[in-house]
N, C-alpha and C positions, 0 to 999 in steps of 0.2 A: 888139206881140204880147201875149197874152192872159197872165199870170202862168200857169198851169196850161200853157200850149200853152211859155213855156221852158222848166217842169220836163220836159216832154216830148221837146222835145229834146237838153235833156242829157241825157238819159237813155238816148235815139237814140243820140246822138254818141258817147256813153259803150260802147254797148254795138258801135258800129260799128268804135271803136277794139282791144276786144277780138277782133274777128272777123277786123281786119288780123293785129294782132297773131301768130294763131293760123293764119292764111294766111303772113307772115310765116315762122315756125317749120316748117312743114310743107313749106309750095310754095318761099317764094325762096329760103333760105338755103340749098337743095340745086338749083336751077335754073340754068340757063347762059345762058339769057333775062336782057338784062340791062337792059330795062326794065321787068320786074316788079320791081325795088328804088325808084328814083325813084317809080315809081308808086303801090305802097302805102305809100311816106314822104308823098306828097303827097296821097293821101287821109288818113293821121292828121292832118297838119298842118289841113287844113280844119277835121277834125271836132273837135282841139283849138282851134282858132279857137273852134269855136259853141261850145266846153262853158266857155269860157273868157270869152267876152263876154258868154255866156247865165247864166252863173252871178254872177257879178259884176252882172249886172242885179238876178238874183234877191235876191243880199246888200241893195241897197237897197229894191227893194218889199217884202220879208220881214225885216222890223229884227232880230224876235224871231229869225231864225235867222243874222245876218247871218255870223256867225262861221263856219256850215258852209258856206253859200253862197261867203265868201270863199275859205275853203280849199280848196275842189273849183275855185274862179277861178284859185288861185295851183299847183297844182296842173297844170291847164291850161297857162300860162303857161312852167311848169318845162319841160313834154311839147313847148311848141313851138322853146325854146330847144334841145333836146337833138334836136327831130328838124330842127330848122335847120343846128346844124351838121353832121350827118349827110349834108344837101341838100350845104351849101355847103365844107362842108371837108374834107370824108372826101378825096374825091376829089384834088384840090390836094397834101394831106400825104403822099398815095400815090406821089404824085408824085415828089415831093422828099424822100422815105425814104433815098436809097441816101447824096444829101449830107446830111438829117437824119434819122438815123436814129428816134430819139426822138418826133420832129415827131408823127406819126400817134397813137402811142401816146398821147401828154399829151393829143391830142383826144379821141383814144376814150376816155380815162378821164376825162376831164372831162364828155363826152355820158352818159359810164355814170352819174358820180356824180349827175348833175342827172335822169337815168330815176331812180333808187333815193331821193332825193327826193322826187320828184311821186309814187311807188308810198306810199311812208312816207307824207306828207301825207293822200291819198287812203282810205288803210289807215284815218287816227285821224277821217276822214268817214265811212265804213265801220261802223267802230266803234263810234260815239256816234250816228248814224243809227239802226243796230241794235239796239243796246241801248235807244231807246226805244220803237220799236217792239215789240218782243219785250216790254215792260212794257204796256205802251198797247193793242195789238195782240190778234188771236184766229185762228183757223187757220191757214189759209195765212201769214198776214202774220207772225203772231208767230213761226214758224218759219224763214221768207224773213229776217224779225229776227236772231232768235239765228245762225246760217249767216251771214250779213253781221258781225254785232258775232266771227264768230269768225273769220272772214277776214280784215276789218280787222286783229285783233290782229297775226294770224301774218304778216301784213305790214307791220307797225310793225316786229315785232322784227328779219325777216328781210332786210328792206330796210338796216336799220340796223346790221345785220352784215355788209352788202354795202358799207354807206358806209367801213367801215373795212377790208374783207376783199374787194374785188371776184371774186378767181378762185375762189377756194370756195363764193361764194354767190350768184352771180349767175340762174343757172337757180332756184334754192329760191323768190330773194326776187321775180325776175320773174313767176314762175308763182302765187304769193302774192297778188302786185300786182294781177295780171291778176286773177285768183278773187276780190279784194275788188274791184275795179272793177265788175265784170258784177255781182257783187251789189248793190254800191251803187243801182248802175243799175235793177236788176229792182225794189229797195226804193222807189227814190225813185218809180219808177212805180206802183206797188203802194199806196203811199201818198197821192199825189193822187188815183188813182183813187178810193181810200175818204173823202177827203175832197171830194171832186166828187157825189159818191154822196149825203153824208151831208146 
């Protein structure tokens, strides 16, 4: 693949993940359908696959950024761990609650801490994405900039109040997460495109 056509699929994938996400929140967690769960866990899980191999490419063809590329890889990574054992263990510990009560619990809060992770990571790509752009940058972009480097932030902080605080801040630093992801996304588009241009 073409370096320009990965940045676009993460970008894709990124923005495909917000849209589960936000389906997610609306349609399954109040639905009785019960394979609309399965099924948008396993569309995030793909589309963290590609943001996740595709980025990690990126880290090596782009040296000079390899550090963002890694993080948005690792990031990826985190997202597939957490929506794995959601696949494979939710189910199982639901199971065997009544003799382990705990059981379910340690997984949920183990998938939660490793989402408020990948959100955090994601956030300080966000962030430093933004912030150069919004320097570098002119209209639309430098503002798509600024909006990303402030999403980012509130997702560092928010997430990493959620790493120690989960029942208080889980909705804040989720809804953070997400809002710097779609940013990220719209930027890192926004960005090759200007550089495809130029």
């Amino acid at each position: 693949m073409k370096t320009q056509s990965l940045v676009s699929a993460v970008g894709a994938a990124h923005l495909l993940t917000v849209a589960s996400q936000i389906f997610y929140i609306t349609v399954v967690s109040g639905s009785e359908n019960e394979m609309l769960r399965p099924l948008t866990w396993f569309t995030e899980l793909f589309a963290f696959s590609a943001v996740s191999i595709f980025a990690l490419s990126l880290a090596v063809r782009r040296p000079e950024q390899s550090v963002l590329w890694a993080a948005i890889g690792v990031s990826g990574i985190l997202n597939l761990l957490q929506v794995g054992m959601g696949l494979s263990m939710f189910a199982p510990a639901m199971e065997a609650s009544e003799s382990e009560p705990q059981l379910f619990a340690a997984i949920l809060a183990g998938a939660f801490f490793l989402y408020f992770l990948a959100k955090l990571i994601i956030g300080a790509a966000a962030l430093g994405v933004g912030a150069s752009v919004a320097r570098s940058g002119s209209g639309w972009g430098k503002g798509l900039g600024v909006l990303a480097a402030i999403a980012g932030f509130g997702a560092i902080g928010l997430n990493l109040l959620a790493m120690m605080d989960a029942k208080a801040w889980t909705f804040p630093a989720g809804g953070a997460g997400t809002a710097a992801t779609a940013l990220l996304a719209l930027t890192l588009l926004w960005t090759e495109r200007s550089r495809s241009e130029a």
